[in-house]
C-alpha positions as CSV (number, residue, x, y, z in Angstrom):
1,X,3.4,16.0,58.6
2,X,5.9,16.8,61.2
3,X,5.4,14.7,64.7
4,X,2.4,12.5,63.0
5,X,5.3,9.3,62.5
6,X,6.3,6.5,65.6
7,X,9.9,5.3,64.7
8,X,10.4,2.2,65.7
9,X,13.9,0.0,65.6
10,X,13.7,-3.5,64.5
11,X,15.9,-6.1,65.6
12,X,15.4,-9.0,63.5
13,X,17.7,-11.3,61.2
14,X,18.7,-10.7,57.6
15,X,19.1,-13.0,54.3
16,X,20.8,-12.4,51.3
17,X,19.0,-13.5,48.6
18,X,20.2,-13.7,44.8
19,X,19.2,-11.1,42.5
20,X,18.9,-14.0,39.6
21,X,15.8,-16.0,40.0
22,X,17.8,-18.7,38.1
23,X,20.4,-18.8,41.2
24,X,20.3,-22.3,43.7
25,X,22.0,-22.6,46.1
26,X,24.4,-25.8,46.2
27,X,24.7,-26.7,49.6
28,X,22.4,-27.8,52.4
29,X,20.8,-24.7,54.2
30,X,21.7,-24.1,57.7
31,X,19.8,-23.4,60.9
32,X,19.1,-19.9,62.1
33,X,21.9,-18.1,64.3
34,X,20.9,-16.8,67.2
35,X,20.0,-13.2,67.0
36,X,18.2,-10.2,69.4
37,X,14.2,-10.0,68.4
38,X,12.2,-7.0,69.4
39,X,10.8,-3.5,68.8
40,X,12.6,-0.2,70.4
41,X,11.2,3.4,69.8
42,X,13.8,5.8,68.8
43,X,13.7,9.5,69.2
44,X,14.0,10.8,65.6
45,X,15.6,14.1,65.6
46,X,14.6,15.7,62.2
47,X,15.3,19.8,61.5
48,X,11.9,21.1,61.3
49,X,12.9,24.5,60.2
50,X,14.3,22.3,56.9
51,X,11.1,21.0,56.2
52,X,9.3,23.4,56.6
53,X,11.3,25.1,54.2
54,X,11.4,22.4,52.0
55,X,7.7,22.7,51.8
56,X,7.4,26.4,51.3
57,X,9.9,25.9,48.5
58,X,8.2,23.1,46.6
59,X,4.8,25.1,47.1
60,X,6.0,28.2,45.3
61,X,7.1,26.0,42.3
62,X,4.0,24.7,41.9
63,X,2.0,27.7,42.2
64,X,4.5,29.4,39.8
């Protein structure tokens, strides 16, 4: 489980959107802004020992 993920960063645009499916918005909708778009790996710097750990933990609860 540890080493088996790509992290990637994701430059993209965000909305807001309502929470109430009732909600319209009143006013005409704008264009896009301009924004950054691509894909970036990222060196994800996790504690291993931790997890491992973790995993030894949750084991022993289970086979208790």
């Amino acid at each position: 489980m540890i080493g088996d993920l790509e992290v990637l960063q994701i430059k993209t645009y965000r909305y807001i959107y309502p929470l109430c499916k009732h909600f319209r918005f009143i006013k005409p909708e704008k264009p896009y802004p301009q924004y950054e778009k691509g894909i970036e790996p990222v060196e994800w710097n996790r504690d291993k020992r931790k997890i491992k750990e973790n995993i030894i933990m949750l084991l022993d609860k289970v086979a208790a």
